[in-house]
Backbone as JSON, one array per atom type, in Angstrom:
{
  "sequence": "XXXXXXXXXXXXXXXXXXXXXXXXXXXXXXXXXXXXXXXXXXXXXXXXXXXXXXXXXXXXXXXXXXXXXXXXXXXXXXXXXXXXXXXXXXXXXXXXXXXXXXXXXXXXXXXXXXXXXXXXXXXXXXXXXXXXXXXXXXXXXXXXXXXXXXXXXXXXXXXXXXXXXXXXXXXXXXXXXXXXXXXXXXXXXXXXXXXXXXXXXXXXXXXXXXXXXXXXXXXXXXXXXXXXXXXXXXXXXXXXXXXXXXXXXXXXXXXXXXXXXX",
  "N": [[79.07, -186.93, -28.88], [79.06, -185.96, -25.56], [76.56, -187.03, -23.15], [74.53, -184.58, -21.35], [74.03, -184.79, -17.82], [71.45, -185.66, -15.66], [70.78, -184.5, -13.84], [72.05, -182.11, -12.11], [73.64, -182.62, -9.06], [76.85, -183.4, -7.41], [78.32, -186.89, -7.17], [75.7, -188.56, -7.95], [73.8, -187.75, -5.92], [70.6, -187.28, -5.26], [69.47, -184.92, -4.84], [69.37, -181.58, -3.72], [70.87, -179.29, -0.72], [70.9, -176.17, 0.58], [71.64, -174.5, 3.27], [70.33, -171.76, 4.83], [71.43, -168.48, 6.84], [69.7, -165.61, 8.25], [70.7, -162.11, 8.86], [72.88, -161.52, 10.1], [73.26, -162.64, 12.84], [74.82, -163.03, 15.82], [74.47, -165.02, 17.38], [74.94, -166.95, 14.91], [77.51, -166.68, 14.99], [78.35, -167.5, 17.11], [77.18, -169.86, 17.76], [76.08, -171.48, 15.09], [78.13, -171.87, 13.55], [80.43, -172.9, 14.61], [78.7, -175.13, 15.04], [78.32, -176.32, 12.63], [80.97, -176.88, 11.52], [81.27, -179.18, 12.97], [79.43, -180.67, 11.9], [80.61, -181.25, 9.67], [79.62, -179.3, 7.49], [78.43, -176.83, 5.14], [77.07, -173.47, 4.86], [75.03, -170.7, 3.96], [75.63, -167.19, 4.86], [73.95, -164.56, 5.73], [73.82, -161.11, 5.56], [74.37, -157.76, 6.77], [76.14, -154.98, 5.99], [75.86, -152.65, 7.88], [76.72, -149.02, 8.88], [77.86, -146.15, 10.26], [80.17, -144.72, 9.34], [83.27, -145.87, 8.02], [85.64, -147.37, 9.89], [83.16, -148.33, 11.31], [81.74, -150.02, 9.83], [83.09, -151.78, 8.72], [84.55, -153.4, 11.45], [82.09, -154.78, 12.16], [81.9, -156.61, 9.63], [84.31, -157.75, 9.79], [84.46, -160.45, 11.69], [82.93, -161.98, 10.05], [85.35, -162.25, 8.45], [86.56, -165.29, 9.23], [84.48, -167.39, 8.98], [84.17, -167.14, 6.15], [86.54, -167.73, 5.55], [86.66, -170.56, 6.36], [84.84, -171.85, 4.7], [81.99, -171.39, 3.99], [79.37, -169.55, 2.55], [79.58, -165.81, 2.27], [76.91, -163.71, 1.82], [74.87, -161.59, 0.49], [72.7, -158.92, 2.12], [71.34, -156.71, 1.41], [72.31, -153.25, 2.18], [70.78, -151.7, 3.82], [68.41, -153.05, 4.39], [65.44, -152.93, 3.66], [62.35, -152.92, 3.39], [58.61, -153.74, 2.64], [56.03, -151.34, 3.0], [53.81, -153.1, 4.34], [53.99, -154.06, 6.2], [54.1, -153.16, 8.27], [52.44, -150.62, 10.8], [50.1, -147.45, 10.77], [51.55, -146.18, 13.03], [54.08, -146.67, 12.58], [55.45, -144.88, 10.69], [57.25, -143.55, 8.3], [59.61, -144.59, 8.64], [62.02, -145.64, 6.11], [60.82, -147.26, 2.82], [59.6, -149.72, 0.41], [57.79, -149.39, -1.35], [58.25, -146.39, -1.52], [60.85, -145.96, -2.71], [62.82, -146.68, -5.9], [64.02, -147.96, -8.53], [66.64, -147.43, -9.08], [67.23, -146.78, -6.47], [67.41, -148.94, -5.16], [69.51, -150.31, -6.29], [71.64, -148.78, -5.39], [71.93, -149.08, -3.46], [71.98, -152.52, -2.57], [74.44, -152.29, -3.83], [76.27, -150.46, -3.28], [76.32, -152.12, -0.32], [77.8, -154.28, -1.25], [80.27, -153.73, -2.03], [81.32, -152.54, 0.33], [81.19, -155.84, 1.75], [82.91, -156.8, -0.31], [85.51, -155.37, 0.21], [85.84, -156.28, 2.65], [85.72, -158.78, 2.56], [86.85, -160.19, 0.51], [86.12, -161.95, -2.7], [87.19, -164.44, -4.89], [88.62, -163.82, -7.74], [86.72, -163.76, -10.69], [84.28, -164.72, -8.93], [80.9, -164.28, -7.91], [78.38, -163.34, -5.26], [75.75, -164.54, -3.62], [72.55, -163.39, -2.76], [70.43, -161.83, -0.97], [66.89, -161.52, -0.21], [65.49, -158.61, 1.35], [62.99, -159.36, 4.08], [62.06, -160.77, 2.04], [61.11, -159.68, -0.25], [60.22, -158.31, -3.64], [60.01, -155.89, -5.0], [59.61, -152.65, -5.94], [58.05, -149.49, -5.15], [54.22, -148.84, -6.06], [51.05, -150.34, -6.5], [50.14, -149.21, -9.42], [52.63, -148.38, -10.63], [54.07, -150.65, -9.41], [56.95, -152.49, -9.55], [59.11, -155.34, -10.37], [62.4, -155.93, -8.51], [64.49, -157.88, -9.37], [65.5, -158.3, -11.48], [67.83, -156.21, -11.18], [69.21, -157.96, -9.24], [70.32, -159.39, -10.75], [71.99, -158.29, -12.55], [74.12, -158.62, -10.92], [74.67, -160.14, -9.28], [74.96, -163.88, -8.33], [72.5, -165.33, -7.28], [69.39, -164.94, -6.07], [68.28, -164.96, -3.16], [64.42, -165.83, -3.04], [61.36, -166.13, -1.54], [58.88, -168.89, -1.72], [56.01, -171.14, -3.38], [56.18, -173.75, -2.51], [58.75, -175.84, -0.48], [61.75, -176.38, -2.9], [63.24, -176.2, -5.49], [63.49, -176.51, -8.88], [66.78, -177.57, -10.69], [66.38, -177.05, -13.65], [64.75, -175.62, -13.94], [63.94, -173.09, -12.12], [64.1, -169.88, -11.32], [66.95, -168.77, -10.97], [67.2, -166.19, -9.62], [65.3, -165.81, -8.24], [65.23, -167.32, -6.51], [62.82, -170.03, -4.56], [62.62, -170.05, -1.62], [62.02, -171.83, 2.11], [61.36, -170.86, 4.92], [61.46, -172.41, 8.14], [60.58, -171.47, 10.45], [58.85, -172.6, 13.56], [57.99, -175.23, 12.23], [57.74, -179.0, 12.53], [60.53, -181.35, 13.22], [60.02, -183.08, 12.11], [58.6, -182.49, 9.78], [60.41, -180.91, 8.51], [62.42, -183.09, 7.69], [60.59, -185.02, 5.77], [59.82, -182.88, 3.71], [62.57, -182.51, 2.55], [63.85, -184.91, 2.3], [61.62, -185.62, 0.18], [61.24, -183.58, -1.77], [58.32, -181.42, -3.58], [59.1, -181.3, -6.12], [60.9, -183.85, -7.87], [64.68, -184.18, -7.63], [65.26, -181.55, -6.82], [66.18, -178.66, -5.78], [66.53, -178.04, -2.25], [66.3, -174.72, -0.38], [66.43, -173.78, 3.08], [65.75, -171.93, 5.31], [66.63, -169.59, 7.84], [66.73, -167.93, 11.09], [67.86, -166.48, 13.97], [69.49, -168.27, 16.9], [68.4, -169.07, 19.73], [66.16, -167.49, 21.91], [64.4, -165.79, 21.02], [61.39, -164.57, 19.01], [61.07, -165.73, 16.01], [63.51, -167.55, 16.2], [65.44, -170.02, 16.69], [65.85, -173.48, 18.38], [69.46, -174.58, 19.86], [69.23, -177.38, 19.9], [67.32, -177.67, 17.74], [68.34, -177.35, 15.13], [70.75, -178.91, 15.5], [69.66, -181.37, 15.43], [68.69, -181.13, 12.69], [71.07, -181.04, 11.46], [72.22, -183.52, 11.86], [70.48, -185.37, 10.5], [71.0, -184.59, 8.24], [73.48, -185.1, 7.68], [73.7, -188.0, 7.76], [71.87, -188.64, 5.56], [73.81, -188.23, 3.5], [74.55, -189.12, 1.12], [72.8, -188.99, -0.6], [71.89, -186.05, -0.82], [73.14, -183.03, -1.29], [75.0, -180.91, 0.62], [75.65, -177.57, 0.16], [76.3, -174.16, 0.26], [74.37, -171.28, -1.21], [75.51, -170.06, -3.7], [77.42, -171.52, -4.57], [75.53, -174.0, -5.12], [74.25, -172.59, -7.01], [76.14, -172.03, -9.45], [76.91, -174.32, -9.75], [74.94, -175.33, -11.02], [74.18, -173.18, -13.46], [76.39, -174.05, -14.59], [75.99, -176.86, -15.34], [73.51, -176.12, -16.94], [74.43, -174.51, -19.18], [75.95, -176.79, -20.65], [73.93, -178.73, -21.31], [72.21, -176.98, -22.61], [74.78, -176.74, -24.82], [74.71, -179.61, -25.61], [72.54, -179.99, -26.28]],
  "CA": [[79.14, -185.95, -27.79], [78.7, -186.9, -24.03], [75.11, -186.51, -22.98], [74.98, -184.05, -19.92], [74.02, -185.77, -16.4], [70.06, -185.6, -15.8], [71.2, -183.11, -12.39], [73.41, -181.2, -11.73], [74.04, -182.48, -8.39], [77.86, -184.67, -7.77], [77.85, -188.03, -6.56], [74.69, -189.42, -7.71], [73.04, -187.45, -5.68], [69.44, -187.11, -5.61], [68.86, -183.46, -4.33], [70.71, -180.52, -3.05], [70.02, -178.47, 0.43], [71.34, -175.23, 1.2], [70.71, -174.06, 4.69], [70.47, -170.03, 4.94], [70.57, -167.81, 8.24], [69.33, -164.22, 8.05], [70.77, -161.06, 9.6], [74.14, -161.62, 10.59], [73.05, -162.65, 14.42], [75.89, -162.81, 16.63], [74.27, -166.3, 17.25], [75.56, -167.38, 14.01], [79.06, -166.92, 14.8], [78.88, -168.04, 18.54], [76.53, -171.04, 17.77], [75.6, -172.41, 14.18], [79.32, -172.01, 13.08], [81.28, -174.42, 15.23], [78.0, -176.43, 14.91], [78.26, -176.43, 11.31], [81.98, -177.52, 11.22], [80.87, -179.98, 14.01], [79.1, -181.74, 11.08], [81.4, -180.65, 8.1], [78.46, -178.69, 6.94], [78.61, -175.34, 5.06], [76.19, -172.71, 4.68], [75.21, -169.29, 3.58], [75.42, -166.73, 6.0], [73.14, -163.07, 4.99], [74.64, -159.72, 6.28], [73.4, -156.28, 6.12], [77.37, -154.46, 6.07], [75.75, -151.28, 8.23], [77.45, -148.76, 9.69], [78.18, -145.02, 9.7], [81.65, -144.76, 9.48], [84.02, -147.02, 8.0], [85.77, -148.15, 10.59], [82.14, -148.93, 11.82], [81.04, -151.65, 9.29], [84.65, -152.9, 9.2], [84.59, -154.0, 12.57], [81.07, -155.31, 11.61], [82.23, -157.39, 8.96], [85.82, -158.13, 10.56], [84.66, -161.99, 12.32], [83.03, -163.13, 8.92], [86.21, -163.27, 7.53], [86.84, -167.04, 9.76], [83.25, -167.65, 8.31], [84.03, -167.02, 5.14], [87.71, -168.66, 5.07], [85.89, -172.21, 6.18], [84.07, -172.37, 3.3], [80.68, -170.7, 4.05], [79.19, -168.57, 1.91], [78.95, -164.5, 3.22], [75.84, -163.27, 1.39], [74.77, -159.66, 0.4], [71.38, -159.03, 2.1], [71.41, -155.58, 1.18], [72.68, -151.89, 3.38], [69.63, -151.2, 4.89], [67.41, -154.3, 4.73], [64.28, -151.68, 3.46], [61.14, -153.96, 2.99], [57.56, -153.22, 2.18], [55.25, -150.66, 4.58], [52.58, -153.19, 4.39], [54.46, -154.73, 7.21], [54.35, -152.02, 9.74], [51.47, -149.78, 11.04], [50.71, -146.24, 10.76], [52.48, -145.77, 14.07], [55.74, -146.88, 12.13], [55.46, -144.61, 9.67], [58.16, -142.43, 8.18], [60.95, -144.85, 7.64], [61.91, -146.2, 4.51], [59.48, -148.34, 2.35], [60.35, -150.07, -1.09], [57.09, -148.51, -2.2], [58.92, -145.29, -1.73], [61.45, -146.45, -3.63], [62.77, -146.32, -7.4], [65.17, -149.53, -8.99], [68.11, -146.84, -8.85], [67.51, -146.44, -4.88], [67.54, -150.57, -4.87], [70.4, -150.88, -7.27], [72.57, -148.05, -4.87], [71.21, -149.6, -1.57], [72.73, -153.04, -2.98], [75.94, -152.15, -4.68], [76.83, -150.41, -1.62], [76.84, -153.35, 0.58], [78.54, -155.32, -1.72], [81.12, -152.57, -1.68], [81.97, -152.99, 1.86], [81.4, -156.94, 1.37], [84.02, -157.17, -0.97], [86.64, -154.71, 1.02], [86.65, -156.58, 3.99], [85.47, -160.11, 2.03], [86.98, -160.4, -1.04], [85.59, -163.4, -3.79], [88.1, -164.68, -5.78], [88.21, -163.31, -9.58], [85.29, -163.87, -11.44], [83.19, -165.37, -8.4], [79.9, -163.58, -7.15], [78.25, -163.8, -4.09], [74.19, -164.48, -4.02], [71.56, -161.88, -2.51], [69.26, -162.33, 0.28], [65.82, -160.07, -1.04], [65.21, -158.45, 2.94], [61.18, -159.79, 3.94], [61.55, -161.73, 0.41], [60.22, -158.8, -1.11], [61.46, -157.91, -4.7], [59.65, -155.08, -5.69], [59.57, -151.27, -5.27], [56.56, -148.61, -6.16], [52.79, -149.9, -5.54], [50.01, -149.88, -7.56], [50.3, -148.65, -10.68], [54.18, -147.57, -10.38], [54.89, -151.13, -8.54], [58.01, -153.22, -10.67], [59.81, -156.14, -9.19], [63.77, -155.46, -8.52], [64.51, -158.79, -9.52], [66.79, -157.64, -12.84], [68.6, -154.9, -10.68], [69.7, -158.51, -8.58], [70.68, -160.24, -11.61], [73.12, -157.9, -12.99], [75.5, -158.24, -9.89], [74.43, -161.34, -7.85], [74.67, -164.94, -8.91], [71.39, -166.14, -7.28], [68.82, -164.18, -5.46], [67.03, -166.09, -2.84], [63.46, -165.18, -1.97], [60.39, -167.03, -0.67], [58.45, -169.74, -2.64], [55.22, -171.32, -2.91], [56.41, -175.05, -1.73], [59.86, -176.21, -1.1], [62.09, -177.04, -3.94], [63.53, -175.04, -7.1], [63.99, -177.66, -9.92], [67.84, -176.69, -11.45], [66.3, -176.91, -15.34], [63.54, -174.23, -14.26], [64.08, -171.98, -11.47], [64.63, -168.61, -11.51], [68.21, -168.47, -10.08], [67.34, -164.87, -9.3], [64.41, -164.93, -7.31], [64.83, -168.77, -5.88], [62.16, -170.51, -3.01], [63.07, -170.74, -0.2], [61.66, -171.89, 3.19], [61.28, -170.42, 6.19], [61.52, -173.62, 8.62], [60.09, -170.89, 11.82], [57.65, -173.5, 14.06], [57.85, -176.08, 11.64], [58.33, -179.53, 13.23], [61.37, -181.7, 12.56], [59.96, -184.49, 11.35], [58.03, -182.17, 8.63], [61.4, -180.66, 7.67], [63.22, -184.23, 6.6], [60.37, -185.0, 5.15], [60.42, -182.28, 2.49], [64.05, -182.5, 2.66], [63.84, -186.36, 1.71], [60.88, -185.91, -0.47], [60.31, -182.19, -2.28], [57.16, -181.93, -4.52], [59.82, -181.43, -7.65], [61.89, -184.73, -7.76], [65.88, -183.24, -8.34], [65.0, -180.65, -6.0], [67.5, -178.0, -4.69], [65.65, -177.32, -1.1], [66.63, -173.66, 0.23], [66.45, -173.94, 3.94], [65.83, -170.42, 5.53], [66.58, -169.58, 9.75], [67.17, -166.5, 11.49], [68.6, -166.56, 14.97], [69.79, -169.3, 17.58], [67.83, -168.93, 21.13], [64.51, -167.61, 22.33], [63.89, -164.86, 20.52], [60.72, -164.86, 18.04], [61.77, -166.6, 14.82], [64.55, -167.93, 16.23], [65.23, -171.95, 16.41], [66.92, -173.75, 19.22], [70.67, -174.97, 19.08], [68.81, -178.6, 19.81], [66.8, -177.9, 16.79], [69.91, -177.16, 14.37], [71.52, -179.72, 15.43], [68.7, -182.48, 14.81], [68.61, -181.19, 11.57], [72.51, -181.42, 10.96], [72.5, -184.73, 12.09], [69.66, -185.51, 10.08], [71.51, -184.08, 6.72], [74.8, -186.07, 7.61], [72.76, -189.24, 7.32], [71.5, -188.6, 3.9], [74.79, -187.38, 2.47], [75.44, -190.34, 0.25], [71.76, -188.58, -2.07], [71.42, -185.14, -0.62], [74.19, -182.53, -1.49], [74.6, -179.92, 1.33], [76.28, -176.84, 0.0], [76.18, -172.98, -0.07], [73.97, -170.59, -2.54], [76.29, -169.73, -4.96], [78.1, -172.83, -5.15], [74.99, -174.85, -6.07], [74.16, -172.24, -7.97], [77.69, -171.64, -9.7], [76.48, -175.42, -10.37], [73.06, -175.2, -11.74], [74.84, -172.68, -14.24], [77.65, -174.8, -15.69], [74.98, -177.53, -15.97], [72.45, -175.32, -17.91], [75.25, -174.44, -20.66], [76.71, -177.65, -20.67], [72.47, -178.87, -21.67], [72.45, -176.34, -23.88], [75.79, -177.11, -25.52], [74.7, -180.85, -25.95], [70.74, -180.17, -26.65]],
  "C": [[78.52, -186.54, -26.52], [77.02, -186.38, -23.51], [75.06, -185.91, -21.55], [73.9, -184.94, -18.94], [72.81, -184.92, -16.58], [70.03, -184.85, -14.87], [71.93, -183.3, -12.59], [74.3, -181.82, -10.53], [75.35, -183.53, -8.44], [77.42, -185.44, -6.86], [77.17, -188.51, -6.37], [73.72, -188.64, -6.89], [71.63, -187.1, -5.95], [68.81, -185.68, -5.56], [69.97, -182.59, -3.92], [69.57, -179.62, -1.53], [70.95, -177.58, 0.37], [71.08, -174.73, 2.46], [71.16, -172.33, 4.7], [69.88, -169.51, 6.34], [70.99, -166.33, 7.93], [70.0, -163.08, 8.97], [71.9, -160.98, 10.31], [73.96, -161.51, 12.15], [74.09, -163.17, 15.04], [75.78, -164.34, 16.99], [75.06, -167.35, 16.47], [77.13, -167.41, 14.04], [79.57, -167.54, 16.1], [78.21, -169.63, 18.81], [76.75, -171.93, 16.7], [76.86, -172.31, 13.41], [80.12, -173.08, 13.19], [79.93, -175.8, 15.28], [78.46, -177.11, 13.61], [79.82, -177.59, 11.0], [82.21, -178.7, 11.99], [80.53, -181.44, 12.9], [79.9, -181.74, 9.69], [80.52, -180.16, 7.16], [78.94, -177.41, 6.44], [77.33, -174.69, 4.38], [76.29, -171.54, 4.1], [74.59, -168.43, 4.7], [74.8, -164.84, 5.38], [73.6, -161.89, 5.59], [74.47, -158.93, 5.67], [75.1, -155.67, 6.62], [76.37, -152.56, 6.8], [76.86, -150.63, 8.91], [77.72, -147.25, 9.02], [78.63, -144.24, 9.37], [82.31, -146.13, 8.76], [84.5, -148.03, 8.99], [84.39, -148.9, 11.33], [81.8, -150.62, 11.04], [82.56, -152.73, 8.83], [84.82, -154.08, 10.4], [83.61, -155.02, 12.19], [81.54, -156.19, 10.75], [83.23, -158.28, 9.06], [85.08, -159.95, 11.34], [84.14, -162.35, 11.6], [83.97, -163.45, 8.25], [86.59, -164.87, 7.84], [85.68, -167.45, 8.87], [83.77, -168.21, 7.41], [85.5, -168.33, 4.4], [87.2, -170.14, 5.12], [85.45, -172.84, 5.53], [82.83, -172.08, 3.31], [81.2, -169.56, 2.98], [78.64, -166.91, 3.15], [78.22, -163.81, 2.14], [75.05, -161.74, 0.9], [73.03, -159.96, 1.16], [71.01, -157.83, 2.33], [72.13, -154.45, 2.2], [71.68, -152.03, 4.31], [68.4, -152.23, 4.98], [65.53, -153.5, 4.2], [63.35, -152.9, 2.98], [59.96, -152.98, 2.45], [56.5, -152.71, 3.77], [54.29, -151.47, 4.97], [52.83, -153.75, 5.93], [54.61, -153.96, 8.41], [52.45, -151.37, 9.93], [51.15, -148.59, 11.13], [51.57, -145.15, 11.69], [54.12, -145.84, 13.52], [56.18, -146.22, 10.71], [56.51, -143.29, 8.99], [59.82, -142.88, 7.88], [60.75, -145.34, 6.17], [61.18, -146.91, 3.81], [59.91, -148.44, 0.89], [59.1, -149.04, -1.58], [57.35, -147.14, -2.5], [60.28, -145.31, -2.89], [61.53, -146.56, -5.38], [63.91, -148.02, -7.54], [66.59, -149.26, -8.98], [68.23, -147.07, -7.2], [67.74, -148.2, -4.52], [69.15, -150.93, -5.21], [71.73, -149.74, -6.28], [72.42, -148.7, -3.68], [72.53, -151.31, -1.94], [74.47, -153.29, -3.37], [76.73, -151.47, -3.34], [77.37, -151.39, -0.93], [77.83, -153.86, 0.12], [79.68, -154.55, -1.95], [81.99, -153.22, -0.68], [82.04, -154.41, 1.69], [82.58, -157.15, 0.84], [85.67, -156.41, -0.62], [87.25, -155.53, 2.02], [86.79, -158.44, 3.58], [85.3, -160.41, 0.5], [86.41, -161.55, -1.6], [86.78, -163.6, -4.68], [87.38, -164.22, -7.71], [87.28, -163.99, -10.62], [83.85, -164.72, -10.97], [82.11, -163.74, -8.03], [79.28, -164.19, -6.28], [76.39, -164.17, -4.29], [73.85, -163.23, -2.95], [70.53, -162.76, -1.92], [67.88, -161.42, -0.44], [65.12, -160.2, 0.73], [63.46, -158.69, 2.93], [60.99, -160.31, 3.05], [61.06, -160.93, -0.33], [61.07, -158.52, -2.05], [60.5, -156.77, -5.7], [59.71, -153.86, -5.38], [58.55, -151.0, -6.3], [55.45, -149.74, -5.25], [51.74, -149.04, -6.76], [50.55, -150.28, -8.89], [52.04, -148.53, -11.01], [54.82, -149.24, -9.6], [55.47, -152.06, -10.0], [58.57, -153.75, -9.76], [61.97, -155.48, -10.01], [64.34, -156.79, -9.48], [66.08, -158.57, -10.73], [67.76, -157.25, -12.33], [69.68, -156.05, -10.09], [70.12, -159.45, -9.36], [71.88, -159.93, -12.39], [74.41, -158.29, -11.58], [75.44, -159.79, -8.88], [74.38, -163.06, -8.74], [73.49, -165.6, -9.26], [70.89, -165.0, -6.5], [67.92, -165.32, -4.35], [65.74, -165.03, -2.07], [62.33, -165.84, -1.17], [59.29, -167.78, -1.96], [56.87, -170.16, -2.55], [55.64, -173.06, -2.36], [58.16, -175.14, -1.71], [60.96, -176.64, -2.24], [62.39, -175.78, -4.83], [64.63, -176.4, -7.97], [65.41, -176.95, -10.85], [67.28, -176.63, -12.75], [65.42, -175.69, -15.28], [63.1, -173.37, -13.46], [64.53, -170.91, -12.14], [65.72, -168.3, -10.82], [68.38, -167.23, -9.68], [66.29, -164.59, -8.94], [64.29, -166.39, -6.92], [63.3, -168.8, -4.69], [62.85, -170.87, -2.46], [61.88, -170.81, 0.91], [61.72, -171.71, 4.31], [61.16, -171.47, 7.43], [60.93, -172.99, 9.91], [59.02, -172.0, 12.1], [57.33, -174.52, 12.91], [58.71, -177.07, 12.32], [59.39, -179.96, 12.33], [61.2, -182.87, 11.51], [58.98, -183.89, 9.82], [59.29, -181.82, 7.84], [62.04, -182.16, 6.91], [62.45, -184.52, 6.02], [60.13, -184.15, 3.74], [61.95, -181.85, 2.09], [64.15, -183.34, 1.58], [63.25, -186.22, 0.39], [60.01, -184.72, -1.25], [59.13, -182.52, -3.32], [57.94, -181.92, -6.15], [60.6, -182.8, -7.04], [63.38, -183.98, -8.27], [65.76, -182.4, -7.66], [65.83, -179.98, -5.47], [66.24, -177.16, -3.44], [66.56, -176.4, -0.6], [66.18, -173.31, 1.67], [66.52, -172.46, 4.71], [65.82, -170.48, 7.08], [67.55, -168.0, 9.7], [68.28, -167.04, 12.62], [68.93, -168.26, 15.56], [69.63, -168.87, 18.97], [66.53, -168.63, 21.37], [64.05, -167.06, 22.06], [62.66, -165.43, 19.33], [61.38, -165.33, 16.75], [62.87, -167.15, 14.77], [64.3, -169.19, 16.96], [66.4, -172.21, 17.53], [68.42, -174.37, 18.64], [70.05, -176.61, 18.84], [68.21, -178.72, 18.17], [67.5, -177.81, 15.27], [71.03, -178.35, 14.27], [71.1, -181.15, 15.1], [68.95, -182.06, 13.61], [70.28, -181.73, 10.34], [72.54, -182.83, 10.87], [71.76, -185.65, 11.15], [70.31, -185.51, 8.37], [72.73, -184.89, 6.52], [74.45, -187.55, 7.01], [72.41, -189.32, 6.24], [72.52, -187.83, 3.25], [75.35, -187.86, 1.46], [73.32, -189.95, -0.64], [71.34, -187.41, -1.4], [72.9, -184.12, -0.53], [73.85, -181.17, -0.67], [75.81, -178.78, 0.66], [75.49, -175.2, 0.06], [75.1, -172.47, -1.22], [74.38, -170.65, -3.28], [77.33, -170.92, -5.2], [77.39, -173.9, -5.89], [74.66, -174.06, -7.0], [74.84, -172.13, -9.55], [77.53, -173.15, -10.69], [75.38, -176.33, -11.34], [73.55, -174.09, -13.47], [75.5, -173.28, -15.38], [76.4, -176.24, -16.2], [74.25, -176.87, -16.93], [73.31, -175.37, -18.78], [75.76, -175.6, -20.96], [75.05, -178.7, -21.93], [72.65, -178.53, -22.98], [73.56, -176.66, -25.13], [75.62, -178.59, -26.11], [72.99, -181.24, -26.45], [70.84, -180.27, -28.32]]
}
């Protein structure tokens, strides 16, 4: 019997990157798109399908289909994006809060989106899409009463990505349903290739996390996007740039394939 490949990743590669941008910013379709295909790069793109009306989140969803046809991934990152209150102040008090929250109100909040998602952005038959977890948070309740969602994003989602303690999620022993990822906000460039180049797991799938494109807080210039592209082109002969759910999709068939030959 053939002994399965020591990674997952093709072509020898040494690593995998995904690059992920948050919040479906208007940016993303007027900037880091045509960048992207600039470098023959593809990404995963996160989208909250709101709207209070149909025709509302139609429209809304209506210019990821080019996205999506290119070969980017379009992402669930829930309806309502509902995080944790710890993040607000008691001046902001009265909207939603996971701690308010039950695993049904997660698991309807979710399925929703992906609802609309799949109306206006179908997946081909028996693909799934991955799951953004909004603020990285994956729990509802507090205290006593608090339980992570994590399960709720496992029945329906390929991969979940949320926030890590270092770069890196080794394919033999991640949790493909609550990945690390990195937040790259005010981090220079020359720190990113290096944990790009050199994660603290060797085999490393690095999850690359960005919001906007301009001057807004947490948002990264086009200069700085495009160093990094250029940067990823260069190492494409041991660094495999693809989508969530494709390396995932890949991390998968590896695992049983392990298994099948362990």
């Amino acid at each position: 019997m053939k002994q399965p490949d020591p990674l997952p990743w093709p072509d020898g590669c040494a690593g995998a990157v995904s690059l992920t941008f948050d919040d479906g910013h208007q940016s993303h379709l007027d900037c880091v798109v045509p960048l992207l295909a600039e470098f023959g790069l593809h990404a995963t793109f996160y989208v909250n399908p709101r709207g209070d009306t149909e025709a509302e989140w139609r429209a809304r969803l209506l210019p990821w289909r080019a996205v999506q046809a290119a070969g980017h991934e379009v992402g669930n990152h829930s309806l309502s994006h509902t995080c944790s209150r710890a993040l607000r102040t008691d001046a902001e008090a009265g909207r939603p809060a996971l701690e308010d929250w039950t695993l049904a109100d997660v698991e309807a909040d979710v399925v929703e989106a992906e609802r609309r998602l799949q109306a206006v952005l179908p997946l081909p038959a028996g693909q799934r899409r991955s799951f953004c977890y909004p603020c990285y948070h994956e729990h509802v309740g507090e205290g006593p009463t608090r339980q992570s969602y994590v399960p709720v994003i496992a029945r329906h989602f390929i991969a979940g990505r949320g926030l890590g303690e270092f770069p890196g999620n080794h394919p033999a022993t991640c949790d493909l349903h609550y990945l690390w990822s990195w937040p790259v906000e005010m981090v220079s460039r020359d720190r990113i290739r290096q944990q790009v180049v050199e994660p603290r797991l060797p085999g490393a799938w690095v999850i690359i996390t960005m919001h906007g494109i301009g001057s807004l807080r947490r948002h990264h210039t086009e200069a700085d996007l495009r160093s990094l592209c250029t940067f990823l082109r260069e190492q494409r002969q041991r660094l495999w740039v693809a989508p969530v759910a494709t390396v995932a999709r890949r991390v998968v068939a590896w695992r049983a394939q392990r298994k099948d030959g362990g």
